[in-house]
C-alpha positions in Angstrom: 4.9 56.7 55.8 7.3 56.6 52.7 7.3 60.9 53.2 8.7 60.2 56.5 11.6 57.8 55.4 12.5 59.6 52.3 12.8 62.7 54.8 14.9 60.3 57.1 17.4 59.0 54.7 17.6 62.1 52.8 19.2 64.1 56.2 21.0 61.4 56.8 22.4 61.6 53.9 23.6 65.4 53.8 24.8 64.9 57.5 26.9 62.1 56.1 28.0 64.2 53.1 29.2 67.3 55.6 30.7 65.0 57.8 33.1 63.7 55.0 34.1 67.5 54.4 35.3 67.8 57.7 38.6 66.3 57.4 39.6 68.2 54.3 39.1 72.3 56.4 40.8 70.5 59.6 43.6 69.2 58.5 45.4 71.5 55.8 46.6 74.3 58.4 49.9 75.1 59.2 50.3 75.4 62.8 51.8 73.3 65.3 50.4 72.4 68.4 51.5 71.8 71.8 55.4 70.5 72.4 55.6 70.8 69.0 55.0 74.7 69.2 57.0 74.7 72.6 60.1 73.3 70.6 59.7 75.8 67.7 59.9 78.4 69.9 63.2 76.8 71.6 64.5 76.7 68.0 63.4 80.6 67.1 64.4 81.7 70.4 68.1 80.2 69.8 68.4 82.3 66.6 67.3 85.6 67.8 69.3 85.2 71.0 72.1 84.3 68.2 71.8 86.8 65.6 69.2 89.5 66.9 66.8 91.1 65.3 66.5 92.8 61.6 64.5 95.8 62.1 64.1 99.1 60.4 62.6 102.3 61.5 60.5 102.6 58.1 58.9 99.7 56.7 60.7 99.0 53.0 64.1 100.5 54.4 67.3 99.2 53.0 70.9 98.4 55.1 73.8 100.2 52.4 77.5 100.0 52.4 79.0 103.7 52.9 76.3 104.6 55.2 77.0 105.9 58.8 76.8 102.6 60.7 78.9 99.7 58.9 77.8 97.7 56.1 77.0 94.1 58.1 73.2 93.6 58.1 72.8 90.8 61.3 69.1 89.6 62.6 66.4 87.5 62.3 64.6 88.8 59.3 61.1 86.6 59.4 60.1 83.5 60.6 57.0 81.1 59.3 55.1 77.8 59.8 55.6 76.2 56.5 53.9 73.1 55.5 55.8 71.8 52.4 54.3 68.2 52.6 50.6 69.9 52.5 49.5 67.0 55.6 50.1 66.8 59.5 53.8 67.7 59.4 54.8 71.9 59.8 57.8 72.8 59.4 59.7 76.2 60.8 61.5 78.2 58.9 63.8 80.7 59.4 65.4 83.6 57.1 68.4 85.6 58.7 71.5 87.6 58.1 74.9 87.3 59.7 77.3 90.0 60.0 80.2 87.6 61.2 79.7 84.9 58.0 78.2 87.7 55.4 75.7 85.2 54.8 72.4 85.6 54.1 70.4 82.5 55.0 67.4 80.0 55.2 67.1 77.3 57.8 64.4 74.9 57.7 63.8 72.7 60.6 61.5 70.2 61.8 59.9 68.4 64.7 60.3 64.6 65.8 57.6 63.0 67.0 59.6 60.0 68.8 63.2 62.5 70.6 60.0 65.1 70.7 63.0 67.7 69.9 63.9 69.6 66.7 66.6 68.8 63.8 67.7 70.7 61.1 66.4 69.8 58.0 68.1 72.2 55.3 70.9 75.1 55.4 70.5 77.4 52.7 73.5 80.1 53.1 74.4 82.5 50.6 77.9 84.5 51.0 76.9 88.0 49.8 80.3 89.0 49.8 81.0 87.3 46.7 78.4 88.7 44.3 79.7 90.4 41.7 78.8 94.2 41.0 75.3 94.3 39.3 74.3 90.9 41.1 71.3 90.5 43.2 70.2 87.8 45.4 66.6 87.0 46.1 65.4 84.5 49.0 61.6 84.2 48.5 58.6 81.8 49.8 56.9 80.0 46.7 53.4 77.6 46.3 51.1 75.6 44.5 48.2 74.0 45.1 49.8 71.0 47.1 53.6 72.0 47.5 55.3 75.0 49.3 58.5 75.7 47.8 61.7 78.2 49.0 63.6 79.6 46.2 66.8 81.7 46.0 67.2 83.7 42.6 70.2 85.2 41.0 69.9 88.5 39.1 72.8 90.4 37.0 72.0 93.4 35.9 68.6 92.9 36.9 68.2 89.7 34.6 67.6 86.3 36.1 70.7 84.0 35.8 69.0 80.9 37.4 66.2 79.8 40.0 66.8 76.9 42.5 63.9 75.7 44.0 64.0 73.3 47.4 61.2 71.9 49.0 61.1 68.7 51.4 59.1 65.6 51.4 58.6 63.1 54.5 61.8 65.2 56.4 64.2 65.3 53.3 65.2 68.7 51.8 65.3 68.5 47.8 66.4 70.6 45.3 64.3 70.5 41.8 66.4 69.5 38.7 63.8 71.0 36.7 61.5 74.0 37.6 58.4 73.0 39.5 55.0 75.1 38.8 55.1 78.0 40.9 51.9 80.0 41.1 52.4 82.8 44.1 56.1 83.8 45.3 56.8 86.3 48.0 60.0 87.7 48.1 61.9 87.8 52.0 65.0 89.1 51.1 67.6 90.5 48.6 70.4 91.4 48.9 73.8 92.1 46.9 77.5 92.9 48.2 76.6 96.8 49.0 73.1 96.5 50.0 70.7 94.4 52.0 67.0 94.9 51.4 64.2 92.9 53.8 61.3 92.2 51.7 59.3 92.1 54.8 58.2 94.2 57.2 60.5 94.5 60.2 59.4 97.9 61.5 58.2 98.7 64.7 61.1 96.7 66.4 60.4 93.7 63.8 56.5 93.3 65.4 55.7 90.6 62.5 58.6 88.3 64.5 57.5 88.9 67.4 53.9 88.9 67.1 54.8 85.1 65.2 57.1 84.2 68.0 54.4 84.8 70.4 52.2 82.9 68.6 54.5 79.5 69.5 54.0 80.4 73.0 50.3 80.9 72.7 50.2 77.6 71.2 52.5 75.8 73.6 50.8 77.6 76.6 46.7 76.8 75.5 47.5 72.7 75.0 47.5 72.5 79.1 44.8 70.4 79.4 44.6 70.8 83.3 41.2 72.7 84.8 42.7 76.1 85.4 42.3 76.9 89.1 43.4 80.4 89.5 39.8 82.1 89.5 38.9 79.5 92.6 41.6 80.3 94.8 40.8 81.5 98.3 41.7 85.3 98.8 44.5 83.7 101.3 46.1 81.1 99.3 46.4 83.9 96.4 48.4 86.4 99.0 50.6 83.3 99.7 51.3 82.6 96.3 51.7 86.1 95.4 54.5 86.3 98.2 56.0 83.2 96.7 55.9 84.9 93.3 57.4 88.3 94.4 60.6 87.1 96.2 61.1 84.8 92.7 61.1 87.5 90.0 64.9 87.1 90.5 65.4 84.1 89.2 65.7 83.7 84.8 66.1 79.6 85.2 66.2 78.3 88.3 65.5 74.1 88.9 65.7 72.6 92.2 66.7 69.5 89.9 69.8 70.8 89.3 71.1 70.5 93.1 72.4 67.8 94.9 71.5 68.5 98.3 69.4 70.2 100.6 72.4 72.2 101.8 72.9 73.7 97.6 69.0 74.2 97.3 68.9 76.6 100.1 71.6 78.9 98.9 70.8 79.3 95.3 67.7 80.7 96.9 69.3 83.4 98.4 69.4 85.8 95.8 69.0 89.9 95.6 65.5 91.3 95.3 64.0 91.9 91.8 63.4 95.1 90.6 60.5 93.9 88.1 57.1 94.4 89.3 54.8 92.1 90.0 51.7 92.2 88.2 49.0 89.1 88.9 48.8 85.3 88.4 47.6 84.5 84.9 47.1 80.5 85.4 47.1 78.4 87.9 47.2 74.2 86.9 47.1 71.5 90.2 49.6 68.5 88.5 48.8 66.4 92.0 50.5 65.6 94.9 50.3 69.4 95.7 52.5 70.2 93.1 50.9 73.4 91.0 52.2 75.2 87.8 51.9 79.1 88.2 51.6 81.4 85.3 52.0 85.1 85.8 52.7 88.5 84.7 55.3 91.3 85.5 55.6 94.8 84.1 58.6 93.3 81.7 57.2 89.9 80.2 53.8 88.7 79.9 55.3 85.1 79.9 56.6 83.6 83.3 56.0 80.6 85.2 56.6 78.3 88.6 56.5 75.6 90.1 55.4 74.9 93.6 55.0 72.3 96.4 52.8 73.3 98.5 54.0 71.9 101.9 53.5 72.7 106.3 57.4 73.0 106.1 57.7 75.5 103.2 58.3 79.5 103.9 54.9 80.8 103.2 53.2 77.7 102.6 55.0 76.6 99.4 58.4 75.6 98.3 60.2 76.8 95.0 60.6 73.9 92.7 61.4 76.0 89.2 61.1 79.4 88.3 61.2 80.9 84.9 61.2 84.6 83.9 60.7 86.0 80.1 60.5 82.5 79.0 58.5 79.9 76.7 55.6 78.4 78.9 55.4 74.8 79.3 53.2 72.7 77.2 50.7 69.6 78.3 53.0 66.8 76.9 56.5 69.4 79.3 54.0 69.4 82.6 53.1 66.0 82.4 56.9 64.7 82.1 58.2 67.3 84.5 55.6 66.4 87.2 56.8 62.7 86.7 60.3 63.7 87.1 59.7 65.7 90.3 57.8 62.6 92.0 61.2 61.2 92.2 63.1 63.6 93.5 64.4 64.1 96.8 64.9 67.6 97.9 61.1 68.2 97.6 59.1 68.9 100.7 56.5 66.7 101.9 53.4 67.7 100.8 50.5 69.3 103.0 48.6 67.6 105.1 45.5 69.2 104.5 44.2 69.6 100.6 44.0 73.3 99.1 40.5 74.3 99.1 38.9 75.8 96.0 35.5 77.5 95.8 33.2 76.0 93.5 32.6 78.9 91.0 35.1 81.7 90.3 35.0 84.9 93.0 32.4 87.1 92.0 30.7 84.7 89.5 28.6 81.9 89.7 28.6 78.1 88.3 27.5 78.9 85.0 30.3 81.7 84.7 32.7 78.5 84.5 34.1 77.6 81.2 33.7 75.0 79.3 36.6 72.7 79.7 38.5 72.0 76.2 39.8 68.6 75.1 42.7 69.0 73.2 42.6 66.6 70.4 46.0 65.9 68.1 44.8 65.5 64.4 44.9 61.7 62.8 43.6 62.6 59.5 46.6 63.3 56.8 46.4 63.9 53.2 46.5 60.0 52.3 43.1 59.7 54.8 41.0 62.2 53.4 40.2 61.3 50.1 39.0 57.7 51.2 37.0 58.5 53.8 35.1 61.2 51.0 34.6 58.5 48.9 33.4 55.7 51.1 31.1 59.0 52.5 29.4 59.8 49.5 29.4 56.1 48.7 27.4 55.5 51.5 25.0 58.3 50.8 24.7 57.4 47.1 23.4 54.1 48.6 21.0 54.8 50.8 19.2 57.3 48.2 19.2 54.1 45.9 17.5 51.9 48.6 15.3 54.7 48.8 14.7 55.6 44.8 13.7 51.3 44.5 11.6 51.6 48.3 9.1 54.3 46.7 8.7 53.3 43.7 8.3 49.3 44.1 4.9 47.8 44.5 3.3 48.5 48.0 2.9 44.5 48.5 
């Protein structure tokens, strides 16, 4: 009998032990998740559509003053999720150039939870047109074991001249008085008044920015929490959709809640066929009230959405609500709000009497070909939260092995 309970308590135990681990692997990454990645991507998307893209045709290549093309390096160099605070709050930061300021900069902004929009935190900018000959500026990405740091670095005559280091804590940007403890730095950019040097590689059309930029919309787009209804549609209702699609590809933003009237809505949708190809529906989300969210593909961006009523009055079945083309796709917390927002508005079609009808198991599969839903679940557990609940864990365990060590080896009366 006492084999059998010091088995017991002793799994217990090491279940208890793991389980307090869990927190500390869960909740030291720097990603953002859902309209938090959504709003990043806003934010990126604002600079590149700004500034450009830095890119070079050889990884390591440098922009030089009496080159062919002029000296005035312009572009969004890199781009990175950066959690200075080391807990639940990322960060995005941005390094760039501008031709038209002769700046080389870093912009650090971050995400608030109650406006659920983002605000500048910091605005490093750094006028290369007034170093001297023989200086060199360095913008660079620093850490330690609980701090991420950026720094910017002046060099004469390659000889540092001084270091600032800026790092920010609960939303404030800070510069260091004194030198913090640095152990890895990796340099972005230097640069100097004839020569500007990306530290990074911006090859291949920059494909480290945009492989990170589609990242954010990865992010934004997989926090849907609605069952994905796309492989259940009827062969029919997908044609109908499909037509929908097609004669939208036109459209870059269109919102029927930016007309007034029926009379507006039905002109802005008179507009000249497409010449992008349609390709197939990626997603498809029911929101209710026969409103659906359509994801889909074209041959010139894998990211585009609609939204459609389906209604008996609508041209093919359903009505154009909002279309958007080469765009960000909508997050859980964006779909939830923008359904609410269309339940009040008035140009929408009533919806169709009879329900759409989905097969129970996608075409050519079965019920167990199904996947598994996935519940989205926004992390709770910060930096402050983690080393309690290891202590009250091995508390516990320490415990129960002490009931245990005076159980066995107490009198059996």
């Amino acid at each position: 009998m006492k084999n059998r309970i010091f088995r017991f308590l002793s799994a217990f135990c090491s279940i208890i032990f793991l389980m307090s681990l869990i927190p500390i692997s869960n909740t030291l990454a720097d990603e953002p998740v859902g309209k938090m990645s959504s709003v990043y991507a806003y934010v990126l998307n604002n600079y590149m559509y700004s500034y450009g893209t830095m890119q070079t045709e050889i990884a390591g290549d440098s922009f030089r003053a009496g080159d062919e093309e002029e000296y005035a390096p312009n572009g969004v160099i890199y781009s990175e999720i950066v959690n200075f605070d080391a807990n639940s709050r990322p960060y995005i930061v941005i390094f760039f150039a501008s031709s038209e300021n002769k700046s080389a900069s870093c912009h650090i902004w971050q995400y608030n939870d109650e406006k659920e929009i983002a605000e500048q935190t910091a605005a490093l900018d750094v006028d290369y047109s007034a170093l001297t000959d023989g200086q060199v500026g360095v913008f660079s990405l620093g850490s330690s074991n609980e701090k991420r740091y950026i720094t910017y670095e002046l060099l004469e005559n390659d000889e540092p001249v001084y270091t600032d280091y800026y790092t920010v804590v609960d939303g404030d940007a800070f510069k260091y008085v004194n030198a913090p403890h640095v152990m890895d730095k990796i340099g972005v950019m230097d640069f100097s008044s004839t020569y500007f040097h990306p530290g990074v590689d911006v090859s291949e059309y920059n494909a480290n920015l945009v492989g990170f930029f589609d990242k954010l919309k990865n992010s934004a787009a997989d926090s849907v929490t609605y069952d994905d209804i796309a492989p259940r549609l009827s062969d029919n209702d997908e044609k109908q959709i499909e037509s929908v699609l097609k004669n939208a590809l036109s459209f870059t933003d269109f919102d029927i809640a930016n007309y007034t009237s029926m009379e507006e809505y039905r002109e802005a949708l008179k507009i000249e066929p497409s010449s992008d190809t349609f390709y197939l529906i990626s997603e498809a989300y029911d929101l209710g009230d026969e409103i659906y969210y359509i994801r889909f593909s074209t041959d010139r961006s894998y990211y585009n959405y609609a939204l459609l009523r389906r209604s008996d009055d609508a041209e093919n079945g359903y009505q154009i609500l909002k279309v958007r083309t080469d765009c960000i796709p909508l997050s859980d917390r964006e779909l939830k709000q923008i359904k609410t927002d269309y339940d009040r508005n008035t140009l929408l079609y009533k919806k169709a009497k009879n329900p759409l009808k989905l097969s129970k198991a996608p075409k050519g599969g079965n019920e167990d070909s199904n996947k598994t839903p996935v519940i989205h679940i926004d992390k709770i557990l910060n930096k402050q939260t983690r080393l309690p609940i290891l202590c009250i864990s091995v508390g516990v365990s320490i415990a129960l092995l002490t009931i245990l060590w005076v159980y066995l080896y107490s009198d059996n009366d």
